[in-house]
Backbone of each chain as ProteinMPNN parsed JSONL, in Angstrom:
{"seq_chain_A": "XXXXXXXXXXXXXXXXXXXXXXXXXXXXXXXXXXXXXXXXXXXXXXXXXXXXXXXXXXXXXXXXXXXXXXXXXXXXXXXXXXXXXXXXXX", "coords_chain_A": {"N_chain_A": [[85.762, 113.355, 41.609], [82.427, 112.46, 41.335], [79.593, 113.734, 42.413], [78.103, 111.635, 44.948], [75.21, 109.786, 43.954], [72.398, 109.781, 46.391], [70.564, 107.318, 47.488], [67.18, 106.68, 48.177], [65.416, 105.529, 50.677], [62.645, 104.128, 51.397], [60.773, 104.457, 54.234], [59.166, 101.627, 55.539], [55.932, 102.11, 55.842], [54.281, 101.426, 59.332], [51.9, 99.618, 60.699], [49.667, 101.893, 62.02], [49.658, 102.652, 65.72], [46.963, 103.073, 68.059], [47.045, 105.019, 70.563], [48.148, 104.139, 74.242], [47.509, 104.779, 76.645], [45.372, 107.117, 76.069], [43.154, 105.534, 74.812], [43.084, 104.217, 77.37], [41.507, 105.95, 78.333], [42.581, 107.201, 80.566], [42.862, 110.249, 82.226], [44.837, 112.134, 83.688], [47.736, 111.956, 84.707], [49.569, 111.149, 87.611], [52.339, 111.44, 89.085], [52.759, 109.957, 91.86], [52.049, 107.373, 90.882], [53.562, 104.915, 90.256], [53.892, 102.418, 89.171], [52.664, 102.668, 86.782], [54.181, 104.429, 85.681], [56.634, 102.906, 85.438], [56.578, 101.268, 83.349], [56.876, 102.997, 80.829], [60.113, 103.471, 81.204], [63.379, 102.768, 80.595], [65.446, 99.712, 81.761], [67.752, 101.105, 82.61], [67.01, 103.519, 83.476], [66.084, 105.463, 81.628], [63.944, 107.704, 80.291], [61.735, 106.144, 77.68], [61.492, 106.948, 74.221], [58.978, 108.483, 72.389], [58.659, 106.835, 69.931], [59.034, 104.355, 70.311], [57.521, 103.886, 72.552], [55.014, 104.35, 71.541], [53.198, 106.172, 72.577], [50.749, 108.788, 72.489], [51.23, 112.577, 71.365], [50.649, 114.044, 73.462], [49.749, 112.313, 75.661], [52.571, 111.53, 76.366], [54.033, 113.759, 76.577], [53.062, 114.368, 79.33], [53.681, 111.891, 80.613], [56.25, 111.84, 80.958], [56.491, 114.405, 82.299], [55.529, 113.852, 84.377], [57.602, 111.269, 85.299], [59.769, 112.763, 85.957], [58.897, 114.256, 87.567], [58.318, 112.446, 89.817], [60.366, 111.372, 89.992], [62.266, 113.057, 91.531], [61.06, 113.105, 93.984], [61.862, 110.882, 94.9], [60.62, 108.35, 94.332], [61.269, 107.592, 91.955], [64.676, 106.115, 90.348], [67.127, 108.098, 89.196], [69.048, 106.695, 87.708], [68.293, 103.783, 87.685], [65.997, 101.264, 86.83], [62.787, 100.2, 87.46], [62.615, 100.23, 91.187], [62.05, 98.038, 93.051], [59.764, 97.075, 95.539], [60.122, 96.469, 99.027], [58.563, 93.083, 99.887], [57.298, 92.774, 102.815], [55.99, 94.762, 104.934], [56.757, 96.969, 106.758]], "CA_chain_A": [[84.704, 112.374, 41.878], [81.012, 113.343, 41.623], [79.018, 113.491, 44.027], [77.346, 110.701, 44.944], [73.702, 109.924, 44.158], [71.982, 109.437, 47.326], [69.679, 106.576, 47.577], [66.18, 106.873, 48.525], [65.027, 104.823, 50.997], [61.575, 104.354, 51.951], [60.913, 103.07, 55.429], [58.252, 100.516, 54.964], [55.058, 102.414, 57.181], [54.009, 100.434, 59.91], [50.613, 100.11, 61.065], [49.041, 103.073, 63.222], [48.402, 101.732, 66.603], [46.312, 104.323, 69.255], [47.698, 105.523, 71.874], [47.628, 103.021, 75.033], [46.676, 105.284, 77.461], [44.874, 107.625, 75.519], [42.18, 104.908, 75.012], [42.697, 103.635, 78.562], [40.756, 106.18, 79.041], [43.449, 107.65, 81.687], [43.554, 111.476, 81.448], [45.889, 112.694, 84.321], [49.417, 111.234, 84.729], [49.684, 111.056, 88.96], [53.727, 111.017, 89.344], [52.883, 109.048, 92.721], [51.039, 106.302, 90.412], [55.136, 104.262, 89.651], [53.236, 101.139, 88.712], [51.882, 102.813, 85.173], [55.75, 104.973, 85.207], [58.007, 102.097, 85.051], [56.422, 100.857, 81.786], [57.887, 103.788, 80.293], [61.099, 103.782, 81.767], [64.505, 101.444, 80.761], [66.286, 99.074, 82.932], [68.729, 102.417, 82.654], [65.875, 104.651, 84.155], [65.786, 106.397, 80.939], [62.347, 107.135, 79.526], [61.318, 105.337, 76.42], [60.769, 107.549, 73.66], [57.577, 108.291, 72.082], [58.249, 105.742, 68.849], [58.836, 103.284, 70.706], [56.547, 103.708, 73.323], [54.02, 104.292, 70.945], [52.569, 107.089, 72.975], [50.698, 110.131, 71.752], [52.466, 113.498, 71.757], [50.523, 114.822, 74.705], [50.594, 111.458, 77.013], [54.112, 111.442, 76.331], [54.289, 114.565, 77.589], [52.271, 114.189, 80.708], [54.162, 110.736, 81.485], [57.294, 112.303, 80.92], [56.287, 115.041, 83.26], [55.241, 112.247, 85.694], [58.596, 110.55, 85.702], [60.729, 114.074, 85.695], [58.404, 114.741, 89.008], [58.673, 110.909, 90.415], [62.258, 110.71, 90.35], [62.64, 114.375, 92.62], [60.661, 113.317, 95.144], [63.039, 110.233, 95.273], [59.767, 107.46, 93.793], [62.318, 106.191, 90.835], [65.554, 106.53, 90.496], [67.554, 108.628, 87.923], [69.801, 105.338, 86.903], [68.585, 102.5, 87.525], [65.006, 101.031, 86.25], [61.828, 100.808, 88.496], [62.489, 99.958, 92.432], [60.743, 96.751, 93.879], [59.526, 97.604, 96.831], [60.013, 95.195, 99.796], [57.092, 92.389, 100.757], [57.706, 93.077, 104.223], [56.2, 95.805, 105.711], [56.656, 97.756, 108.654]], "C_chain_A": [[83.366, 113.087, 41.943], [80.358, 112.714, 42.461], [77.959, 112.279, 43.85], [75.85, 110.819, 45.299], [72.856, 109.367, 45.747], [70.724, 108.536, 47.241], [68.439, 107.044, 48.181], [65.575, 105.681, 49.196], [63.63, 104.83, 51.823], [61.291, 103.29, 52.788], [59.381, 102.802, 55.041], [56.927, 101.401, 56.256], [54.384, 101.026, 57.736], [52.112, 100.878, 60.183], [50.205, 100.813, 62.435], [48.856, 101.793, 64.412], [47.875, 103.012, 67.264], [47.004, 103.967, 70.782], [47.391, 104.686, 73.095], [46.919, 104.026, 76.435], [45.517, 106.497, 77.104], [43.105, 106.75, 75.627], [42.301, 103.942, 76.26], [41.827, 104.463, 79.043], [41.393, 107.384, 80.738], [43.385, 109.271, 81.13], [44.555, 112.246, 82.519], [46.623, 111.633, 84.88], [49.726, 111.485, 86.625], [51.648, 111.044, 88.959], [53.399, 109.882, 90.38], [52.262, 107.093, 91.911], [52.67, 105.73, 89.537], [54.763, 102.933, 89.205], [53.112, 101.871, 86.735], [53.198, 103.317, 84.715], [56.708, 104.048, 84.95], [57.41, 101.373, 83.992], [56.819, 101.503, 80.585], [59.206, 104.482, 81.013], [62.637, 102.329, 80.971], [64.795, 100.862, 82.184], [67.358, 100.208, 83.313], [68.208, 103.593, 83.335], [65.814, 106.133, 83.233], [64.699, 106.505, 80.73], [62.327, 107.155, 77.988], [60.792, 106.525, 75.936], [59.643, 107.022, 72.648], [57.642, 106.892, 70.417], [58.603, 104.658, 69.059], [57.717, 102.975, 71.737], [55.093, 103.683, 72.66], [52.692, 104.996, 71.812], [52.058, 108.811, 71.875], [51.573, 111.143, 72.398], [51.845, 114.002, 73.047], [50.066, 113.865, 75.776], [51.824, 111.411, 76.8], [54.479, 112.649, 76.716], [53.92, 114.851, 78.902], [53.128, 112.752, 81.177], [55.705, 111.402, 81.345], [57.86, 113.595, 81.753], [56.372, 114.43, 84.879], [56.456, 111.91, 86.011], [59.728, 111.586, 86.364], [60.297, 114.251, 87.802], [59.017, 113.47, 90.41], [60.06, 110.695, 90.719], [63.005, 111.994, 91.509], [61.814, 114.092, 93.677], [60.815, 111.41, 95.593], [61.669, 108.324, 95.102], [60.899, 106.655, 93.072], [63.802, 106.865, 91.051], [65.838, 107.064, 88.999], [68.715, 107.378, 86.776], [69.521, 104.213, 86.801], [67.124, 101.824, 87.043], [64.329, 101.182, 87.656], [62.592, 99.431, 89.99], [61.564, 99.234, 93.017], [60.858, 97.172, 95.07], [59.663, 96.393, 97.564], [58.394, 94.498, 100.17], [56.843, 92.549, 101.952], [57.415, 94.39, 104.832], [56.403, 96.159, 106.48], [56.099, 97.476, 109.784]], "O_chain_A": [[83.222, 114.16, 42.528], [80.428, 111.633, 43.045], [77.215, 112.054, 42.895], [75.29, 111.428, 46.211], [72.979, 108.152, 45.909], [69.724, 109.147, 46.863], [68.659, 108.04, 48.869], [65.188, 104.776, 48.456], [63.543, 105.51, 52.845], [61.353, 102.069, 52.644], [58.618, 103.544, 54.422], [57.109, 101.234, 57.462], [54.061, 100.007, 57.126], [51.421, 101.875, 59.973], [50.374, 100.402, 63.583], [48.338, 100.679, 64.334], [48.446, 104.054, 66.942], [47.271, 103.077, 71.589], [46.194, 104.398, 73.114], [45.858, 103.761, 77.0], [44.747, 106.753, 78.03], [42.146, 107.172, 76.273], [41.655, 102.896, 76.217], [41.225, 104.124, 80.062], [40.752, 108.022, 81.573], [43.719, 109.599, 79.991], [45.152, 113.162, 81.954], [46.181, 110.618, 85.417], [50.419, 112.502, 86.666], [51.92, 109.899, 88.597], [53.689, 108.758, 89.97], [52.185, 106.004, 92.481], [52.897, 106.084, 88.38], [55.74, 102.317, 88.779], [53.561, 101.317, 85.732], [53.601, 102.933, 83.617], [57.649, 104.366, 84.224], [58.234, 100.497, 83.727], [57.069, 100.921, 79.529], [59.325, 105.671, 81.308], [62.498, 101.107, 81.035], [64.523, 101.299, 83.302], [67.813, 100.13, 84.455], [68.916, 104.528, 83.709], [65.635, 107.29, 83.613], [64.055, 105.468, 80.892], [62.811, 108.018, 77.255], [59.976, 107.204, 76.559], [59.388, 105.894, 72.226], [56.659, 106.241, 70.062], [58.579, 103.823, 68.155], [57.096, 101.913, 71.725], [54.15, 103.083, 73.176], [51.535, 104.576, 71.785], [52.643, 109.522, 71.058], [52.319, 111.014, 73.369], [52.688, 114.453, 73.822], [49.926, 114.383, 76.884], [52.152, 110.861, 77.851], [55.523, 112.601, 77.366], [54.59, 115.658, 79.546], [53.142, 112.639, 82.402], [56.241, 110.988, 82.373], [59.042, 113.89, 81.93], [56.989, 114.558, 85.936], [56.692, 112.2, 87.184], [60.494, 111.172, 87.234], [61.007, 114.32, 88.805], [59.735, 113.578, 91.403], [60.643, 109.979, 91.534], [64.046, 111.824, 92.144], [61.818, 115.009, 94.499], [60.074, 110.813, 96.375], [61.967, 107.319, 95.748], [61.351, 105.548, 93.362], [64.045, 107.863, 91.729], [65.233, 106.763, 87.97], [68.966, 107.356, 85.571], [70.144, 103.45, 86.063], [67.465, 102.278, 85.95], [64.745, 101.807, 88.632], [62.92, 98.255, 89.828], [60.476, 99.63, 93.434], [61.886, 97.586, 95.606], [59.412, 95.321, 97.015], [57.396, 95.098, 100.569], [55.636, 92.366, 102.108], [58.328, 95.116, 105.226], [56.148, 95.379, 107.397], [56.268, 98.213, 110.755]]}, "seq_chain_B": "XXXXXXXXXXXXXXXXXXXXXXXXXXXXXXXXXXXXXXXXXXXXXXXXXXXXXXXXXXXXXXXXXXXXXXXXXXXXXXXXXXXXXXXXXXXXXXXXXXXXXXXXXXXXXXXXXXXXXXXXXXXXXX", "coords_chain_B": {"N_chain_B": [[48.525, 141.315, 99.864], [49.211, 137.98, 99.309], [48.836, 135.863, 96.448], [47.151, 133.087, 97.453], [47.78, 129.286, 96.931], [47.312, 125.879, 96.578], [49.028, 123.303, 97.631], [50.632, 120.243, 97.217], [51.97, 118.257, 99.56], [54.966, 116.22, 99.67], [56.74, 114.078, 101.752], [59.445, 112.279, 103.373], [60.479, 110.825, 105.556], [63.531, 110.006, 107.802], [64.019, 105.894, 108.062], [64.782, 104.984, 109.853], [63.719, 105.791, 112.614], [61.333, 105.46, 115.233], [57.823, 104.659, 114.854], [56.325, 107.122, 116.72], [58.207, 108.749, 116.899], [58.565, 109.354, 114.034], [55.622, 110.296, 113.634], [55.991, 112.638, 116.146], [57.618, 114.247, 114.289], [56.348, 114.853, 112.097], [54.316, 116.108, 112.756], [55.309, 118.099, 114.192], [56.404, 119.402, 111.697], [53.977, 119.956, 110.57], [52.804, 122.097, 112.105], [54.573, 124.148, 111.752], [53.74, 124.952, 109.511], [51.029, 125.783, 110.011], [51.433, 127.463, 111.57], [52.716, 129.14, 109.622], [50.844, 130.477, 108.524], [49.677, 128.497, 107.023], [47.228, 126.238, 105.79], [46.43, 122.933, 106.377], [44.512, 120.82, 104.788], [44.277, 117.883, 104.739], [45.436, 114.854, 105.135], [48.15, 112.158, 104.905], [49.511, 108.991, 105.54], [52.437, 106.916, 103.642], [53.409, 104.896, 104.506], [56.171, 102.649, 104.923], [58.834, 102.843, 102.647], [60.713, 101.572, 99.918], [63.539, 103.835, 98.757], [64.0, 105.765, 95.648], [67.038, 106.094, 95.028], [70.118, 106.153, 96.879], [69.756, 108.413, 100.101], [71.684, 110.325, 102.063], [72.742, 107.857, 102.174], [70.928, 106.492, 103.08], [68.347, 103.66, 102.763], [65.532, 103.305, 102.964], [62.415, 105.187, 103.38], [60.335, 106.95, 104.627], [57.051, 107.92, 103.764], [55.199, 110.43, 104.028], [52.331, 112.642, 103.263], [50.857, 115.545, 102.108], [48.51, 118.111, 102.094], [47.775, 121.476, 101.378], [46.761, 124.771, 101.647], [47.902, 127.642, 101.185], [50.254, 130.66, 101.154], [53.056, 131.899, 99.008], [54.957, 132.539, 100.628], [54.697, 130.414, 102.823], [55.328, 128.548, 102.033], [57.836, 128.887, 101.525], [58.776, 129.2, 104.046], [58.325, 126.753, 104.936], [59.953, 124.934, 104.181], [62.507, 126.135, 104.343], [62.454, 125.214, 106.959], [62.71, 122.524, 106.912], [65.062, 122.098, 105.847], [66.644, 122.775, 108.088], [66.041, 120.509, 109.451], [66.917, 117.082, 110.467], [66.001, 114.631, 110.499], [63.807, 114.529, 108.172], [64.186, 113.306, 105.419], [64.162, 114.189, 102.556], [61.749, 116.154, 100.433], [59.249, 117.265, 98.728], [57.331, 119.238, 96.876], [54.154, 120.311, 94.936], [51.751, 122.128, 92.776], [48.415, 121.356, 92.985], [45.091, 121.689, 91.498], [43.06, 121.121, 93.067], [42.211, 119.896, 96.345], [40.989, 118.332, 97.618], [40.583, 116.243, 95.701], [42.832, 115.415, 95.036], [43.546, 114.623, 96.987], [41.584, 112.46, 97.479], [42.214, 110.832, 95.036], [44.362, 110.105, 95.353], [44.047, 108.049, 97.825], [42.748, 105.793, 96.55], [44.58, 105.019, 94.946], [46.421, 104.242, 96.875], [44.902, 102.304, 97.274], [44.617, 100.485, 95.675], [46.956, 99.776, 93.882], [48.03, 99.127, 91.36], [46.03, 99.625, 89.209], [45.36, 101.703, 87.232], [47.877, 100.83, 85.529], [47.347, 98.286, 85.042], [45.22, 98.605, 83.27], [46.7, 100.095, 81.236], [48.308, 98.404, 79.841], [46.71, 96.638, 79.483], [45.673, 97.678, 76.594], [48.241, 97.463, 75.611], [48.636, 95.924, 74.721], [51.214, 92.928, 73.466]], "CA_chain_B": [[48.044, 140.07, 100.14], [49.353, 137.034, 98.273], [47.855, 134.515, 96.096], [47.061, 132.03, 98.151], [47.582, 128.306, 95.837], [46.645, 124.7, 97.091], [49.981, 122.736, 97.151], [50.301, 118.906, 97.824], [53.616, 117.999, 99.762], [55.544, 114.764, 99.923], [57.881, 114.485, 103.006], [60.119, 111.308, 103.502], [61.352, 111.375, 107.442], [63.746, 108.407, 107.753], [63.16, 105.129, 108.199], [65.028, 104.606, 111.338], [62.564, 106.275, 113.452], [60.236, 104.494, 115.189], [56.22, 105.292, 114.617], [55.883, 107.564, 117.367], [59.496, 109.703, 116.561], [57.707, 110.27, 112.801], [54.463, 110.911, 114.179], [56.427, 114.217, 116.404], [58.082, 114.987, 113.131], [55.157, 115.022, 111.106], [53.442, 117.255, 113.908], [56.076, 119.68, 114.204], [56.42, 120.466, 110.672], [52.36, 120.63, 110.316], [52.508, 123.271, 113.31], [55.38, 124.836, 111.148], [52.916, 125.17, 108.494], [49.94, 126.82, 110.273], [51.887, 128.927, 112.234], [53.589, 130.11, 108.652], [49.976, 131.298, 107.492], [48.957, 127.399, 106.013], [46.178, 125.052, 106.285], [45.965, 121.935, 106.258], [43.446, 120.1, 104.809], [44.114, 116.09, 104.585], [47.095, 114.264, 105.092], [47.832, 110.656, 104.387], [50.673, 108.593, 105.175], [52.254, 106.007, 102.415], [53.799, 103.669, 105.05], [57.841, 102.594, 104.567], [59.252, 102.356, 101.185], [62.206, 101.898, 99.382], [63.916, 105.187, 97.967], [64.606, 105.232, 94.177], [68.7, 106.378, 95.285], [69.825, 106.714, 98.313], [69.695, 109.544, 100.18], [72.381, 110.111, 103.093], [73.217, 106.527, 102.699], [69.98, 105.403, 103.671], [67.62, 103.096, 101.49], [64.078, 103.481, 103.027], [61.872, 106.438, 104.004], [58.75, 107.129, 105.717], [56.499, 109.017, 102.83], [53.845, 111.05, 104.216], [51.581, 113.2, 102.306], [49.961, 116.746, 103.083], [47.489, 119.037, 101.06], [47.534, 122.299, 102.237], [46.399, 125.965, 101.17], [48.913, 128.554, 101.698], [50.746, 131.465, 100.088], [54.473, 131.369, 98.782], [55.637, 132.862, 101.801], [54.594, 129.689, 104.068], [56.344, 126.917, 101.35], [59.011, 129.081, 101.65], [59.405, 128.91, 105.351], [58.46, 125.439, 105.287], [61.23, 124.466, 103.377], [63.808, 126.26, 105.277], [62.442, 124.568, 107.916], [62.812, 121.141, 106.401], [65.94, 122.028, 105.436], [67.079, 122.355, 109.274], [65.95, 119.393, 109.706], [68.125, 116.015, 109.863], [65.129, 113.75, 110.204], [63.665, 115.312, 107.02], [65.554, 113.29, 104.139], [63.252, 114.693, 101.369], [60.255, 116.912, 100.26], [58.744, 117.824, 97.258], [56.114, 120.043, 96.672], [53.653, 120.502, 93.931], [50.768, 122.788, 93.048], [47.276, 120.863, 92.735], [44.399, 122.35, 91.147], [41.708, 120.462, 93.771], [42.83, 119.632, 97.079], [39.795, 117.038, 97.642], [40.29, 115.05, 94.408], [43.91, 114.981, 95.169], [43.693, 113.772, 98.577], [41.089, 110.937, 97.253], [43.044, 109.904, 93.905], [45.661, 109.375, 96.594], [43.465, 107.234, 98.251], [42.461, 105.199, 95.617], [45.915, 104.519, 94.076], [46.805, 103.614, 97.627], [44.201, 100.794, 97.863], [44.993, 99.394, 93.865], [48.344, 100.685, 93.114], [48.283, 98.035, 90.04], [44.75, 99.603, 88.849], [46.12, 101.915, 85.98], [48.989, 100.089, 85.113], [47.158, 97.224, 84.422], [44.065, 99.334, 82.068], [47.331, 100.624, 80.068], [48.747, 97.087, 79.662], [45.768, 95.478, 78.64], [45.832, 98.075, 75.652], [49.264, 98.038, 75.153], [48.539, 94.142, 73.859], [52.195, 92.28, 73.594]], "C_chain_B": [[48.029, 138.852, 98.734], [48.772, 136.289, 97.854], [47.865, 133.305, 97.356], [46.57, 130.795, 96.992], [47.07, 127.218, 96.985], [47.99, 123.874, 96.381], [50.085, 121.244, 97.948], [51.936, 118.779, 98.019], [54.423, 116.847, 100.612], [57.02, 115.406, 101.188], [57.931, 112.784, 102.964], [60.901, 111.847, 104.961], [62.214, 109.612, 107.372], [63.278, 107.482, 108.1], [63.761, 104.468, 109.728], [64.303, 104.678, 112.318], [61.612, 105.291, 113.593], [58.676, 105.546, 115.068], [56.428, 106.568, 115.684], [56.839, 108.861, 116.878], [58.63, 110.475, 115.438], [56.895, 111.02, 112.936], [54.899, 112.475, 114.672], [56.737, 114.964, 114.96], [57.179, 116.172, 112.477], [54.445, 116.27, 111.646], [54.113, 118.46, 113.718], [56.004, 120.3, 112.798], [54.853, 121.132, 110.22], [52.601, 121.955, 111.144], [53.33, 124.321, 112.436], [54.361, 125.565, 110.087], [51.788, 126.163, 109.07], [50.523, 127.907, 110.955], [52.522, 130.04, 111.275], [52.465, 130.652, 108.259], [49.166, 129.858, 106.669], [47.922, 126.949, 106.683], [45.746, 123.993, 105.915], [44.583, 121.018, 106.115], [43.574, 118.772, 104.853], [45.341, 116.155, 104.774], [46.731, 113.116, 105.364], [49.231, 110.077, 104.619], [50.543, 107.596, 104.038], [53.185, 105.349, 103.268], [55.568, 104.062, 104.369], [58.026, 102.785, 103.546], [60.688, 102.32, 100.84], [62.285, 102.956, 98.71], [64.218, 104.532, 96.063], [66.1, 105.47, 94.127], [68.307, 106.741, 96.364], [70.51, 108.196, 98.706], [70.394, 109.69, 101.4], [72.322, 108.632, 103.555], [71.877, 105.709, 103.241], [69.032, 105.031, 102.322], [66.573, 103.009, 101.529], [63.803, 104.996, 103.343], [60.109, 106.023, 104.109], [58.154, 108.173, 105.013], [54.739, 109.215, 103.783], [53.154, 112.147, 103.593], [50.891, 114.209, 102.559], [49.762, 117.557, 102.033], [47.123, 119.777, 101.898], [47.48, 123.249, 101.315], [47.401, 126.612, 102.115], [49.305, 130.007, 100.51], [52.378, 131.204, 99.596], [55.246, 131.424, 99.924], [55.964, 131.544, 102.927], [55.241, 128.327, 102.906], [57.436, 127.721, 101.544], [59.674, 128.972, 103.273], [59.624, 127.367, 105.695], [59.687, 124.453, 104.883], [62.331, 124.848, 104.021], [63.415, 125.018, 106.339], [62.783, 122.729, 107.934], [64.111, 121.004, 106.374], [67.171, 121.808, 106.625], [67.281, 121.122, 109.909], [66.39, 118.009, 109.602], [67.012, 115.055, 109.359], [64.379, 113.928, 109.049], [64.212, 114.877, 105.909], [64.863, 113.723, 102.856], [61.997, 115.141, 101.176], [60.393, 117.208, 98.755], [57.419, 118.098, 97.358], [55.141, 120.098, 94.989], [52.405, 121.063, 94.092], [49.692, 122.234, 92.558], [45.967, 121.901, 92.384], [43.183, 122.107, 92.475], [42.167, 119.584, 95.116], [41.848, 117.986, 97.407], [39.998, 115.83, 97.101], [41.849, 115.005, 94.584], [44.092, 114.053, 95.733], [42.543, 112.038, 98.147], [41.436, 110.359, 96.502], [43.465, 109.264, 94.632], [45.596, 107.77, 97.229], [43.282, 106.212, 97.755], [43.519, 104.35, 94.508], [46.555, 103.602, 95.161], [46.325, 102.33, 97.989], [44.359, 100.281, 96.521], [46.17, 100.512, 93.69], [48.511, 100.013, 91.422], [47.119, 99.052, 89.427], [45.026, 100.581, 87.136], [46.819, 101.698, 85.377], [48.147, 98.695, 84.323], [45.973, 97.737, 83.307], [44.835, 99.659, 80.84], [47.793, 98.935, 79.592], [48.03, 96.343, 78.804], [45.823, 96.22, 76.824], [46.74, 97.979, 75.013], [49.464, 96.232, 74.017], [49.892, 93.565, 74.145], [53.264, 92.668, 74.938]], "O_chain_B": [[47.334, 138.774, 97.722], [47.976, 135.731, 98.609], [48.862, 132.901, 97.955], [45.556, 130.904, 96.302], [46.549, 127.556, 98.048], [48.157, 123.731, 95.17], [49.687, 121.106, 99.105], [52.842, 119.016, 97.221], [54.469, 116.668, 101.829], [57.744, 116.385, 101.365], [56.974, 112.066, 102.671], [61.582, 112.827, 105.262], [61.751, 108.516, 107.055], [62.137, 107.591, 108.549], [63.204, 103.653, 110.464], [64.144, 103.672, 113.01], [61.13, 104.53, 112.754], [58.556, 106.766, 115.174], [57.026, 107.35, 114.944], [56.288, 109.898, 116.507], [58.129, 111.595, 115.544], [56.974, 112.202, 112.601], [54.487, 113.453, 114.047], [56.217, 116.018, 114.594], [57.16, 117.397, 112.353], [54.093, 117.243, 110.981], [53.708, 119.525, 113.251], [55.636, 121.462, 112.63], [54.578, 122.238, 109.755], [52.516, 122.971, 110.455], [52.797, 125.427, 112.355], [54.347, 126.792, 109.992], [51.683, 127.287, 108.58], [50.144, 129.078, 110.906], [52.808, 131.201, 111.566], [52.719, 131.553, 107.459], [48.248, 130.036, 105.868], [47.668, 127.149, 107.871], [44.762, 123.913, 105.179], [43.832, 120.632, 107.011], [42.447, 118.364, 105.135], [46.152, 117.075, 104.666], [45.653, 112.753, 105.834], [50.153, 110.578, 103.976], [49.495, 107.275, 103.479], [54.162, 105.115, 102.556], [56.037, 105.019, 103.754], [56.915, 103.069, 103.097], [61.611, 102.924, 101.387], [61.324, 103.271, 98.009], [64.486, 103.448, 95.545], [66.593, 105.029, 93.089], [67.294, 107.227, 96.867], [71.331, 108.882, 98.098], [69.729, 109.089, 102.245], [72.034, 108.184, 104.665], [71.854, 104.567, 103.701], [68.917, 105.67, 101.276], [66.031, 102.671, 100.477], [64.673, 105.849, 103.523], [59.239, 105.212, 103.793], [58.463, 109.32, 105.336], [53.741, 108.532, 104.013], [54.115, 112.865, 103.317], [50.043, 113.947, 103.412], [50.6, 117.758, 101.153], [46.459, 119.485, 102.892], [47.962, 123.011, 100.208], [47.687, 126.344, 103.282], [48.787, 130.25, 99.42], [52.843, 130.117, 99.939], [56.073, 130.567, 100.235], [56.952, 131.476, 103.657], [55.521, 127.211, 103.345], [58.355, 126.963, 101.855], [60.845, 128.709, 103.548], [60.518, 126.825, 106.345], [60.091, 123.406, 105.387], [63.172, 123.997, 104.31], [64.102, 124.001, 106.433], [63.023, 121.992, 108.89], [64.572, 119.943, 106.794], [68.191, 121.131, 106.494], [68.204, 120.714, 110.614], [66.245, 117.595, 108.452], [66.945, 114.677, 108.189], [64.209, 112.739, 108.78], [64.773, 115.718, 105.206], [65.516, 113.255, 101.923], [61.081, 114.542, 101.739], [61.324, 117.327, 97.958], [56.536, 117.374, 97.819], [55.775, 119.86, 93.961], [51.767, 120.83, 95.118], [49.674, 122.486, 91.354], [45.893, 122.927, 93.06], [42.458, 123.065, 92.741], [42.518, 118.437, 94.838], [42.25, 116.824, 97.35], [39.779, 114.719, 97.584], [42.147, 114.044, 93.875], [44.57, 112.963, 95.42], [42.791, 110.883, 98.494], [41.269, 109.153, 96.682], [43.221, 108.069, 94.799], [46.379, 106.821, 97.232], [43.658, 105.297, 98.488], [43.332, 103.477, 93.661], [47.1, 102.538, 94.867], [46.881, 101.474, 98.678], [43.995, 99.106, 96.576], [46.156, 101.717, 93.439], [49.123, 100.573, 90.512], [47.899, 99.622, 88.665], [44.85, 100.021, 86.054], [46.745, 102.296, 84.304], [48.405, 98.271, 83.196], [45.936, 96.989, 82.33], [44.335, 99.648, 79.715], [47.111, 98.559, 78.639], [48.352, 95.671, 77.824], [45.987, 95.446, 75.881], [46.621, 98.267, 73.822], [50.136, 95.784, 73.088], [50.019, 93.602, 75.369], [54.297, 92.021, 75.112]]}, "name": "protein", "num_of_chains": 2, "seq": "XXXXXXXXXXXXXXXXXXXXXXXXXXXXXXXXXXXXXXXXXXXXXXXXXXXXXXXXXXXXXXXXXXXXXXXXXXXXXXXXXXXXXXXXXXXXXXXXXXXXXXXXXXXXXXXXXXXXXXXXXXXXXXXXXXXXXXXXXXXXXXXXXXXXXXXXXXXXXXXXXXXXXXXXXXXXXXXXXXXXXXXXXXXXXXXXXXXXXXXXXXXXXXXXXXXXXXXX"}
């Protein structure tokens, strides 16, 4: 049998968007700041990679820093998505 | 004579404790700290919260917040010392470039916690 020709498939490019925090204007990633972290996070408390998140490569490394930090000093959790905090304070 | 850095350090004391119990806590380990060689510049609590997992079975903690100048020597004692400690269910340390602009981000996130979240959002469109 010969080898089979391999198709060529060209993924259709999408259109560029810019970076969302990039032009927020945001330039340091706070770990304590879990409001802006659970937008890149699953319901699984994985973090969303960068082509879906549609982050540049160096906020995606600074929020990915952020979450790595956030989840050791017990902010998110390592399984489960982001933690509602109670209405009820103290 | 060691570097001396500028390290910002999260402490969770349970949530059983009432105000006053934390309050000693909080005290003793500060005292722990200057007597290791540190100094405290600001500290901030962040009120109750829920944990992101729990941590000896419990599901809140009592996050308080401390920016202090030191050398390795005095995170390293402080940490044993934490580590003695039952009331103590978590710390984490980190090294800040600007103890000032730490301690007022802090501030500032604490009175709009929404305030960056919602600047990325609006960009993020759908």
């Amino acid at each position: 049998m010969s080898k089979k020709k391999r198709k060529h498939y060209f993924r259709e490019k999408l259109p560029t968007r810019p970076c969302p925090i990039t032009i927020a204007g945001i330039e340091d990633i706070d770990y304590k700041d879990v409001e802006l972290l659970k937008m890149f996070i699953t319901d699984n408390g994985k973090i969303i990679p960068r082509r879906i998140s549609g982050l540049s490569a160096r906020s995606q490394k600074k929020v990915t820093r952020a979450i790595k930090q956030a989840r050791n000093a017990a902010l998110l959790s390592f399984s489960a998505g982001y933690i509602v905090q109670d209405e009820i304070q103290e | 004579m060691k570097k001396r850095n500028t390290y910002e350090i999260v402490m969770v004391v349970d949530a059983n404790l009432t105000d006053e119990e934390s309050q000693a806590v909080l005290g003793k380990h500060k005292e722990i700290i200057s007597n290791a060689g540190g100094e405290i510049k600001f500290e901030s609590p962040w009120g109750r919260r829920r944990l992101g997992y729990e941590i000896n079975k419990m599901k809140h903690g009592i996050y308080y917040l401390l920016w202090a100048e030191g050398d390795g020597d005095t995170i390293e004692e402080m940490e044993r010392q934490f580590g003695y400690d039952d009331k103590v269910i978590k710390f984490f340390v980190v090294i800040v470039d600007d103890l000032g602009k730490a301690h007022s981000d802090f501030e500032l996130l604490k009175a709009e916690p929404k305030k960056t979240a919602n600047l990325v959002s609006d960009k993020m469109g759908a």
